[in-house]
N, C-alpha and C positions, 0 to 999 in steps of 0.2 A: 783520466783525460776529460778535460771540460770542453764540452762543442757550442757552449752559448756562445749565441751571435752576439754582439753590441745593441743591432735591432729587435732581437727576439720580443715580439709583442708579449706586453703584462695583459691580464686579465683578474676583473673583479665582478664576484658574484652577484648578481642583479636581482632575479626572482625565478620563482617556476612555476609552470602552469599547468594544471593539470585539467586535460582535458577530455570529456566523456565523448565519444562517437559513435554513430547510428547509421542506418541509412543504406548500406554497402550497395551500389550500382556498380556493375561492369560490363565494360566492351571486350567483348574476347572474340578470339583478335579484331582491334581497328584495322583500316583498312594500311594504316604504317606496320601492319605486322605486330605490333607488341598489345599489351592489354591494360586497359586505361580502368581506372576507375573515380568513382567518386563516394566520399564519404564526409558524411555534412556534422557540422562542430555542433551536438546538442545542450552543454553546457558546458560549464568549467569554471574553475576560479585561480587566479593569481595572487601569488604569497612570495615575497621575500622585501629585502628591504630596502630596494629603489623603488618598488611597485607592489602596489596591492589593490584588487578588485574580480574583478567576474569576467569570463568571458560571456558575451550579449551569446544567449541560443538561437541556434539555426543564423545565424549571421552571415554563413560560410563555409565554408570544409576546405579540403584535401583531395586533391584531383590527382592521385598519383598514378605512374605511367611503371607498368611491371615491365623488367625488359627480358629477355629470353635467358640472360646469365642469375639471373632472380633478382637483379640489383632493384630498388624500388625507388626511383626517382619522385621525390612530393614538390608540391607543389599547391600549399595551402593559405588560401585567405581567408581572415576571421576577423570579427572587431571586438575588442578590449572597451569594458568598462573600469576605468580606475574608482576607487574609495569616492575622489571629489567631483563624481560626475563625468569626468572628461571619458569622451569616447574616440578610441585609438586605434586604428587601422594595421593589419597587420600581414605580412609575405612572407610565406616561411618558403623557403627551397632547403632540400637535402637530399641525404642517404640512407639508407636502411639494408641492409646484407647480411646473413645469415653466416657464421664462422662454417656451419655442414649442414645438408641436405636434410637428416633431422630435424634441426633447428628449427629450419624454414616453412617443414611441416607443422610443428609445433604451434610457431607464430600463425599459420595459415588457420588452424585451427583457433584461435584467441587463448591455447592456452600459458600461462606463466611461465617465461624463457627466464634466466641470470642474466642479466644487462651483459656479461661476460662473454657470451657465447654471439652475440651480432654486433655489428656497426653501426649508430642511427646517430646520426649528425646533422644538424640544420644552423641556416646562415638568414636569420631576420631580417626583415626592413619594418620600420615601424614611420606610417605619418600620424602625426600629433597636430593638436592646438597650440596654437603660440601659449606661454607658460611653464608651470612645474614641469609640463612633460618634455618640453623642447629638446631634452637632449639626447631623450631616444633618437629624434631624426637627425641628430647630429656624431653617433657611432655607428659602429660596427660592433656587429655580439654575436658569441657564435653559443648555439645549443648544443645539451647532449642531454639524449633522450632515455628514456626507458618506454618500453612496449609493454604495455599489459592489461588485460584482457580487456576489449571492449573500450580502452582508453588509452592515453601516451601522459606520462608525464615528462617535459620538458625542462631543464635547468638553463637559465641562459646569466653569460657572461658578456660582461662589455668591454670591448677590446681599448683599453688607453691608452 
C-alpha cells in the first residue's frame, strides 16, 4: 500500500555543520519550573554542496529549555561565515529526546549515543545578503542532528 500524498514535500541535501560547544550555563529550575540553559557556539565549519564556510566563534549559542519529560527544546542563534565572505544569521529551533532513561544519561554525560537511540530534529531560519546566498531566506529546511560529545553535527535539507 502506497500512502504518498500528491503534496508530500521533496527534500534535497544542502550542507552540515558541524559544530563544537563550550560554555554550559544552567538555571535550575527557573522560576517557569523547567531548566534552561545556555551554551555558546565556539567554532565550527560548514560542508556540503549548497554551502560551505565556518561557523564565526562565540557568535552565539543554544539557550535550550530542559523540560520535566526530558524533551530538550533549543533554541539556538549563531552566525555563518560562507567561503565568499558573506556572513549569515542563523535560528535553529528543535527537539532532542532520549528513546530510554539510559540514553539520556549517556547524552547528559557527553558521552557517544547511536543517532538511533534519540530524536534531534531542528527547523532553520537563515537571514542572508542579497546574492548567492538569497535563497536560504527564501526556504524551508529541516535538520537532523547527531549529538556527540562536546559538539552536534547537523545535516540540513531544503524543503522544495
Amino acid at each position: 500500500m502506497n500512502l504518498a500524498h500528491p503534496f508530500a514535500p521533496q527534500c534535497e541535501y544542502a550542507f552540515t555543520i558541524s559544530i563544537e560547544l563550550t560554555g554550559v550555563r544552567w538555571i535550575e529550575p527557573s522560576v517557569l519550573g523547567n531548566t534552561r540553559a545556555a551554551i555558546y557556539a565556539a567554532s565550527g565549519i560548514v560542508e556540503g554542496p549548497r554551502l560551505n564556510g565556518r561557523v564565526i566563534p562565540m557568535s552565539g549559542g543554544d539557550f535550550p529549555l530542559l523540560r520535566p519529560n526530558g524533551v530538550i527544546d533549543f533554541d539556538a542563534r549563531y552566525m555563518l561565515e560562507a567561503d565568499d565572505g558573506a556572513v549569515i544569521y542563523m535560528q535553529n529551533r528543535g527537539y532532542r529526546w532520549a528513546r530510554s532513561p539510559d540514553i539520556a544519561e549517556q547524552m547528559a554525560r557527553n558521552e557517544e549515543v547511536d543517532p538511533s537511540a534519540y530524536y534531534m530534529r531542528v527547523s532553520p531560519r537563515f537571514e542572508t545578503p542579497a546574492g548567492p546566498h538569497e535563497w536560504m531566506s527564501q526556504h524551508l529546511f529541516v535538520g537532523v542532528a547527531e549529538k556527540i560529545p562536546y559538539a552536534n553535527r547537523i545535516h540540513y535539507f531544503v524543503v522544495l
